[in-house]
C-alpha positions in Angstrom: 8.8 -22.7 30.0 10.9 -19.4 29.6 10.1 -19.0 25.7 6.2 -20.6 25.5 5.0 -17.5 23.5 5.7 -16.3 19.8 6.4 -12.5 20.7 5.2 -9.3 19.0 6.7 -6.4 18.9 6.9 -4.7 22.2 3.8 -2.9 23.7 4.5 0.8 24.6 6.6 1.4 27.8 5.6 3.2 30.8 6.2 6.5 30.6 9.3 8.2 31.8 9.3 9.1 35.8 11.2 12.3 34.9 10.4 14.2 38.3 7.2 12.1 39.4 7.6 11.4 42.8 6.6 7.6 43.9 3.2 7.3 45.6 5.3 5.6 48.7 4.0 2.6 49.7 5.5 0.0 48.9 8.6 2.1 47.6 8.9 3.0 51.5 8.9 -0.9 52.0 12.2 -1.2 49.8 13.6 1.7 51.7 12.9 0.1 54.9 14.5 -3.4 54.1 17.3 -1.5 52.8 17.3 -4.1 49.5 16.0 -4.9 45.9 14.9 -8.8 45.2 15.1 -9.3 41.7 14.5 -12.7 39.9 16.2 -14.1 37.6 16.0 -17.2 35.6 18.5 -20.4 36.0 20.7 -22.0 33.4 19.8 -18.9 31.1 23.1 -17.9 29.8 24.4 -15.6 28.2 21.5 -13.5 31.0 22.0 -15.4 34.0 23.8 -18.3 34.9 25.9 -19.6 37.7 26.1 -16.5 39.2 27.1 -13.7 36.4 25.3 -12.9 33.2 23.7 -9.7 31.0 20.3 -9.7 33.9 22.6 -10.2 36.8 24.9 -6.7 36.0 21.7 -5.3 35.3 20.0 -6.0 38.3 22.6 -4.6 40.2 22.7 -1.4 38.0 19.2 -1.2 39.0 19.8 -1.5 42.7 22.4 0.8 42.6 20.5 3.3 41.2 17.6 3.3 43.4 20.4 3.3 46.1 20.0 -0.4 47.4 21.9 -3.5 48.1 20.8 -6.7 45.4 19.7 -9.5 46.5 19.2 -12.1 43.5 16.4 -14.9 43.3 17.9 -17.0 40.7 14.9 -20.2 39.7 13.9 -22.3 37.7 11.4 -21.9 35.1 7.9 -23.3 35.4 5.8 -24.8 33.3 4.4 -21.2 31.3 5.2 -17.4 31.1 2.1 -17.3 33.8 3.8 -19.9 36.5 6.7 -17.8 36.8 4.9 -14.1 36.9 2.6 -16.2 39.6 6.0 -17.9 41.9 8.4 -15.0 41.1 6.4 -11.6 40.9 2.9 -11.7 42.8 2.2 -14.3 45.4 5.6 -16.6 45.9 6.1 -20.3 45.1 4.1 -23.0 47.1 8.1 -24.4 48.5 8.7 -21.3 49.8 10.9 -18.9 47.9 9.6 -15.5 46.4 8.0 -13.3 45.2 10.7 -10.8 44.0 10.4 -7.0 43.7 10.5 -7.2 40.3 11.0 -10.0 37.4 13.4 -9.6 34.2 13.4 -11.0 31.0 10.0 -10.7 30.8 8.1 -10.4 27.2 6.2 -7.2 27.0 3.5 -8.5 24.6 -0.4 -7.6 25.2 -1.7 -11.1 25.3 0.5 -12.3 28.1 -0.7 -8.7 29.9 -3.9 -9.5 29.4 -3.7 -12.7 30.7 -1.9 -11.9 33.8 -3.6 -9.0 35.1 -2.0 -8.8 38.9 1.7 -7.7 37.2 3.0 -4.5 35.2 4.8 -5.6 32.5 7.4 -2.8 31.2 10.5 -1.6 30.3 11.2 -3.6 27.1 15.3 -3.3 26.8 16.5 -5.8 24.8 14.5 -7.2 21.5 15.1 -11.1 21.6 14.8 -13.3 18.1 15.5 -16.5 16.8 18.5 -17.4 14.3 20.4 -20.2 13.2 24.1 -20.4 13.6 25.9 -23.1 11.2 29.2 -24.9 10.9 30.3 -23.6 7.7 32.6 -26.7 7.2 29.4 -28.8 7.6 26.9 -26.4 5.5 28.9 -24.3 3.0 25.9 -22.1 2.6 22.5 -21.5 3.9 19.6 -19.9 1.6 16.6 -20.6 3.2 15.5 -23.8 5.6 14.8 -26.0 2.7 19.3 -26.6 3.3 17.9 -28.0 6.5 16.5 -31.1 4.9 19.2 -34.0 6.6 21.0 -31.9 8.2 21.7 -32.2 12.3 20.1 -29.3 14.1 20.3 -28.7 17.9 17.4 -26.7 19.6 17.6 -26.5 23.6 14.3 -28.6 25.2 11.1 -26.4 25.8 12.1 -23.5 23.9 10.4 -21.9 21.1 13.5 -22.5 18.7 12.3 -26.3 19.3 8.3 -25.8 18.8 8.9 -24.0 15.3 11.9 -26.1 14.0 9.5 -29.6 15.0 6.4 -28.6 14.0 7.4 -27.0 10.5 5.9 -28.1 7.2 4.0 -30.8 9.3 7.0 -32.4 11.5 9.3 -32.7 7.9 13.2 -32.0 9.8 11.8 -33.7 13.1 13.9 -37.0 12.3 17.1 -35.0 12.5 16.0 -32.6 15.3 18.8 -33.1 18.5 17.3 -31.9 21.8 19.5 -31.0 24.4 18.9 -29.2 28.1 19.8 -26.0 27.0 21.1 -24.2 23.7 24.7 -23.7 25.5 24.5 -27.7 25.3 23.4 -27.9 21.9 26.6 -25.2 20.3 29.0 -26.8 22.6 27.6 -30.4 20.0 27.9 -27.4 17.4 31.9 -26.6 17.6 32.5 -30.1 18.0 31.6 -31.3 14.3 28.8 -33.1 16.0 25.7 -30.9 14.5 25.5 -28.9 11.6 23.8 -26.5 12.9 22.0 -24.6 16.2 18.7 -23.0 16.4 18.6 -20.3 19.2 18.0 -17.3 20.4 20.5 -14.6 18.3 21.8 -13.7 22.4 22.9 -16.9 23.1 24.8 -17.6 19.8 26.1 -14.4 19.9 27.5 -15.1 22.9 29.4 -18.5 22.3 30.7 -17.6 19.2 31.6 -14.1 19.2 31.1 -13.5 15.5 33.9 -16.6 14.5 33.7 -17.0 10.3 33.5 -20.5 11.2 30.2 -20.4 12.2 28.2 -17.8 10.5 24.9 -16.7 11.7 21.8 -17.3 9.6 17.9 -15.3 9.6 16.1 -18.9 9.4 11.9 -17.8 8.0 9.3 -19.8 9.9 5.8 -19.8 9.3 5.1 -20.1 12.9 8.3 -17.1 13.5 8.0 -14.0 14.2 10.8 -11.8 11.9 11.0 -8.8 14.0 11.5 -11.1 17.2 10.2 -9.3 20.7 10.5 -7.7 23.2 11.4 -8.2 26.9 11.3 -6.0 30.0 10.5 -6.5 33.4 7.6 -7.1 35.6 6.1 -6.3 39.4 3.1 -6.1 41.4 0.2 -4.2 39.5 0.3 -2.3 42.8 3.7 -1.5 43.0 3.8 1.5 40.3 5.8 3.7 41.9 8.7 0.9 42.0 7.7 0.6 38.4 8.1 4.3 37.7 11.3 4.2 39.5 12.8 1.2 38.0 11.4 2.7 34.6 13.5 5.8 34.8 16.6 4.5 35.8 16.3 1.6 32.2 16.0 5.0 30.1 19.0 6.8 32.2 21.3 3.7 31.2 20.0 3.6 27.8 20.5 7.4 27.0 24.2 6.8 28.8 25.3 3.8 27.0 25.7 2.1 30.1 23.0 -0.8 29.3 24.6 -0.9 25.5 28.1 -1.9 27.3 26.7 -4.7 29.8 25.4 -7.0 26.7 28.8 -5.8 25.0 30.7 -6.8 28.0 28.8 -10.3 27.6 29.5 -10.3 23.4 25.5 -9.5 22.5 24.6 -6.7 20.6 21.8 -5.1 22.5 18.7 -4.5 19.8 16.7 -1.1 20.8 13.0 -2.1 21.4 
């Protein structure tokens, strides 16, 4: 399940490689195989899907930095946060496929790092929050979540825009709750008159409406939803630090020169500065 936490704000990042050299290992083992294997999730747009995505140009940023070809491992999301960091980052998936060199769209928040002690999680570069984007024909205005009451929502399955919107004020909107396989799904409904409104990550809305008037984008207060959102990075091998110092250094290089600001503008996001 790709969203199965509510985030915090981000821990601190590693520190910046600056001219640190890598303790060799298993950076030696990326030189020799000439390539970088980085995971990304499935059906995850606007981040990765079918092939392109915000994760995608950044992995390949990343490669091209540390001077080495991409290969993507695009999957599917398990069960929890810990299934994937398990399949995709430390000891491969039980069908075969995996681990990666390194895992994004990972949350950087202390309790899933204490819980999975055999990554690194780091390199927050993107702060990730839920909103709700509503058909302004449908819902002339939206003051709080109270305007929710009858209303047609949309949340994608297994996410955590589904867990707050059903389990608020004791199940109250669940009657009028639509689930759909993913929040693409759910704002296509949206921009056919079908749904009032979409609850969703801010990315993803972002994304498929580009800022139309016609759908305005809402700050929807749960009690069970963090405000400030959170953060997500990246994760490899607890072992493999001089990759993380590496792969550290070259996030800060294309924040400081704009480069990673214009990948989620090429994709119609706003990047948010953890």
């Amino acid at each position: 399940m790709r969203h199965s936490y509510f985030y915090r704000k981000a821990a601190a990042a590693l520190a910046l490689a600056g001219t640190i050299l890598p303790a060799q290992a298993d950076w030696n083992k990326l030189q020799q195989t000439g390539a970088l294997k980085v995971a990304v999730y499935n059906e995850f747009a606007p981040f990765s899907d079918h092939g392109g995505g915000i994760d995608i140009d950044l992995a390949e940023a990343l490669a091209k930095k540390l001077k080495l070809r991409l290969t993507l491992l695009p999957f599917p999301a398990g069960e929890n946060l810990g299934d994937d960091l398990r399949n995709m980052v430390w000891k491969g998936h039980y069908l075969g496929y995996g681990p990666a060199d390194v895992l994004l769209h990972v949350p950087v928040d202390s309790r899933l790092m204490a819980e999975n002690d055999k990554v690194e999680i780091f390199a927050p570069y993107h702060v990730e929050a839920v909103r709700l984007v509503r058909s302004a024909q449908s819902m002339p205005a939206f003051d709080s979540i109270e305007a929710l009451a009858g209303k047609r929502v949309g949340v994608e399955k297994v996410s955590i825009a589904a867990m707050v919107l059903l389990g608020e004020g004791n199940g109250r909107f669940r009657d009028n709750v639509r689930i759909f396989p993913t929040a693409a799904a759910a704002m296509d409904e949206l921009k056919a008159g079908r749904l009032d409104a979409v609850l969703a990550n801010r990315s993803e809305i972002e994304a498929a409406f580009q800022g139309d008037p016609a759908f305005p984008l809402e700050q929807a207060v749960f009690q069970r939803l963090p405000r400030n959102g959170w953060a997500v990075g990246m994760a490899v091998r607890k072992d493999d630090q001089d990759v993380a110092r590496l792969l550290q250094a070259a996030v800060n290089e294309m924040r400081a020169s704009g480069e990673l600001q214009a990948i989620f503008a090429k994709h119609g996001v706003r990047m948010v500065q953890p």
